[in-house]
C-alpha positions in Angstrom: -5.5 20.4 -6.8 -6.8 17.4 -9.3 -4.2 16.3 -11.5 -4.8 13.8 -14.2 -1.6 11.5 -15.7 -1.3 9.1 -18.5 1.5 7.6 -17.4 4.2 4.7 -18.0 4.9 1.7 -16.0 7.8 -0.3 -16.0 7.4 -4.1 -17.8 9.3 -5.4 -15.4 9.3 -8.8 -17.1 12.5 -10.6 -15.7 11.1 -9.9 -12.2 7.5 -11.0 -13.4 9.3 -14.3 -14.9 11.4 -15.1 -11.9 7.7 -14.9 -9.9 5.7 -17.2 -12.6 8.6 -19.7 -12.6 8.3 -20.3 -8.7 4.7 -21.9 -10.3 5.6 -24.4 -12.5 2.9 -26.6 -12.4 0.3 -23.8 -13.3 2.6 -22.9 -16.2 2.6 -26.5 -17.3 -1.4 -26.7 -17.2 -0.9 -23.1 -19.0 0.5 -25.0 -21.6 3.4 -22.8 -21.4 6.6 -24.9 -22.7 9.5 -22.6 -22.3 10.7 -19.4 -20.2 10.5 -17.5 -23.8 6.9 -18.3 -24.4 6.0 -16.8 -20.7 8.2 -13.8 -21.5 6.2 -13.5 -25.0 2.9 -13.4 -22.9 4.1 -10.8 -20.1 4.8 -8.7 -23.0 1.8 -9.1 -24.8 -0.1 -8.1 -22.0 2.3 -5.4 -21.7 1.7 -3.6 -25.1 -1.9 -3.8 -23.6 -1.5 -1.1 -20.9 -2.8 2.0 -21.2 -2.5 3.5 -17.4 -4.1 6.4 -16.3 -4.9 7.9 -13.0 -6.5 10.9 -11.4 -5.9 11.9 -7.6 -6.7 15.1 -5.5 -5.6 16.3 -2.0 -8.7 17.2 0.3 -7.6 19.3 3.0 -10.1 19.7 6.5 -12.7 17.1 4.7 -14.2 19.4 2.1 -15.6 15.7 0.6 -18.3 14.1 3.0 -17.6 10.9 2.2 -20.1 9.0 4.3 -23.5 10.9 6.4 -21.3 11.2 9.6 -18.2 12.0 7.8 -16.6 9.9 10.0 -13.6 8.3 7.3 -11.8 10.9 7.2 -11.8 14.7 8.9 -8.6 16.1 8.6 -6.3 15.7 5.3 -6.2 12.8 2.3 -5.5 11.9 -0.9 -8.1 10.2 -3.6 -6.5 8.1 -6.0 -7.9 6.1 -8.8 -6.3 4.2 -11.2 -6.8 2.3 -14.0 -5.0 0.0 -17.0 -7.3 0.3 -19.6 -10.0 -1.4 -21.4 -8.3 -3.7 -23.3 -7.4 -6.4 -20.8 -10.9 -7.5 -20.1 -11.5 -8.4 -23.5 -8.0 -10.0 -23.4 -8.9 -12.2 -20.5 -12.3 -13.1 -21.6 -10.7 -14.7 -25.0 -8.5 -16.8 -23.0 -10.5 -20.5 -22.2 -7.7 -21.9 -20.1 -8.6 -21.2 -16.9 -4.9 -21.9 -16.0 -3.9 -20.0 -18.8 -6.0 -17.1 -17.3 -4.9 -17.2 -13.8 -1.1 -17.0 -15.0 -2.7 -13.7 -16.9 -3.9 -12.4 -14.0 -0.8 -12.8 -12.0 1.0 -10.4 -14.5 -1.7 -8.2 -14.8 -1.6 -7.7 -10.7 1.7 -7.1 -10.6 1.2 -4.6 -13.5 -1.2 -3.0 -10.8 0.9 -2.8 -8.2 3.4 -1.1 -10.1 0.4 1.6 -11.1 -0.1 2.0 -7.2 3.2 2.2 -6.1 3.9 4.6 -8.5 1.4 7.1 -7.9 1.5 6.5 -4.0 5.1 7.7 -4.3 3.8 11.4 -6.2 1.4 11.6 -3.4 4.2 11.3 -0.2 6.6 13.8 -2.7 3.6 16.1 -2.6 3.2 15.3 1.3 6.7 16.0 2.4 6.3 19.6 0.4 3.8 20.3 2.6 6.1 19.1 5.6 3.7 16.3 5.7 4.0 12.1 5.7 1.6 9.9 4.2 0.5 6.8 6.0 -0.7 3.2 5.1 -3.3 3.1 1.6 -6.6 1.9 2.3 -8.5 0.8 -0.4 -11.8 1.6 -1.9 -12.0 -0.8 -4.8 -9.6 -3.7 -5.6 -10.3 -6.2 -8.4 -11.4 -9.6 -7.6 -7.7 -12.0 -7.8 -9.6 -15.1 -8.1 -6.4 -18.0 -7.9 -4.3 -15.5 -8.9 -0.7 -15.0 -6.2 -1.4 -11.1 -5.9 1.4 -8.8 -5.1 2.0 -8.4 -1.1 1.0 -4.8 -1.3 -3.0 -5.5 -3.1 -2.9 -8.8 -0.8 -1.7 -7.7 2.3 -4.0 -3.7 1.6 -5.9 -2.6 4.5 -9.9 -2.1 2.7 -12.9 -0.1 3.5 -15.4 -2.1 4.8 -18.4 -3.3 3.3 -21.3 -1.5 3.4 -19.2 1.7 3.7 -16.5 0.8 0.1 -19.5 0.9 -2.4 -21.4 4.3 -0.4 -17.8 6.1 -0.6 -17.0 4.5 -4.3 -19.6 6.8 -6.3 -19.0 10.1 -4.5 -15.0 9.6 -4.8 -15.5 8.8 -8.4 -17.4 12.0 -9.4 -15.2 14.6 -7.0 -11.6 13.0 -9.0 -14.1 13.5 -12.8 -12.8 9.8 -13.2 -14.4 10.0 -16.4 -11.7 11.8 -17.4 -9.8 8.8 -17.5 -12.6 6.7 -19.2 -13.3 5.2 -15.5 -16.7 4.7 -14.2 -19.3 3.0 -12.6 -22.0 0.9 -14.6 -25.6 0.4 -13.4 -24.9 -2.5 -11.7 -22.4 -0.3 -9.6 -19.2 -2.3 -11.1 -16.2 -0.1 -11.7 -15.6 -0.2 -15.7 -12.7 -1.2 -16.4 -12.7 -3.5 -14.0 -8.7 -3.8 -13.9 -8.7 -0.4 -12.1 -8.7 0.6 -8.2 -9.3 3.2 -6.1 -7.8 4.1 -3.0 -7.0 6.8 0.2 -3.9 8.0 1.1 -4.3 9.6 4.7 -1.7 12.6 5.4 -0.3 14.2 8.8 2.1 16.4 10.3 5.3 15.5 10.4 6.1 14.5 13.6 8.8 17.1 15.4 11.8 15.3 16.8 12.7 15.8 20.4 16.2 17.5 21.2 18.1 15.3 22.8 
């Protein structure tokens, strides 16, 4: 079943700060004088958020995601998720590249908080199903640059290249991610680009030996 969610994330903004403040000399060239000011711009980019994600269980690989089908053959979930469009133009009007690094710290961490929270509806769905989920693997991540990403985007197991951009499209169309205003352009970027996309394999629980 596809289910589509607008959904809320946390703004999680003293944890956020306590992480930015472990970089003072980027908040310096930032040209960020005080704790307030960084806690005015982790809430601007905040109010900026407009999350939305689709995902779909595929049971016995209904989806052939690549010509050998060869990814995945038994049971997974498609995720994609995105934050909206309006923290591209956000970033693009920001000239300090220091400035937009710090921007792009909060915006990850935004992210992560997107993933986490939909990877944790997919293993409730799971353990109906007297299933477990196991590690994400990702289809599409957005590029850091200097950005300090989040242990769970930095540390993600991803599809490889060439497979990621062959499984990208057909993943895309089976979730309708147009249905959350997500897309690829002709140049075969995801629009918006502060988005991702990502698998979460499913199996069995295991049954416990008596002892």
């Amino acid at each position: 079943m596809r289910k589509i969610k607008r959904f809320k994330i946390p703004s999680r903004q003293r944890e956020i700060l306590r992480k930015l403040l472990r970089e003072l000399p980027l908040l310096r060239r930032a040209g960020f004088a005080s704790e307030t000011e960084v806690t005015a711009f982790i809430l601007a980019i905040f109010k900026l958020l407009d999350p939305g994600v689709v995902y779909e269980f595929n049971r016995d690989a209904h989806w052939e995601l690549d010509d050998q089908n060869i990814l995945y053959k038994e049971m997974f979930s498609a995720c994609a998720i995105t934050l909206g469009s309006q923290l591209e133009p956000f970033l693009k009007n920001i000239t300090n590249e220091d400035r937009k690094t710090v921007a792009m710290i909060v915006i990850l961490e935004f992210l992560r908080s997107a993933v986490t929270f939909v990877a944790d509806l997919v293993k409730e769905q799971a353990e109906k199903e007297e299933c477990e989920t196991l590690d994400l693997q990702f289809v599409y991540l957005p590029l850091f640059g200097a950005a300090a990403a989040p242990k769970l985007l930095r540390e993600a197991v991803r599809l490889e290249t060439p497979l990621a951009p062959k499984v990208l499209p057909i993943i895309l169309k089976e979730l309708n991610a147009d249905k959350i205003d997500l897309s690829l352009s002709d140049g075969k970027e995801l629009m918006p680009r502060i988005s991702t996309v990502f698998l979460v394999p499913w199996q069995k629980n295991r049954k416990k030996g008596k002892k």
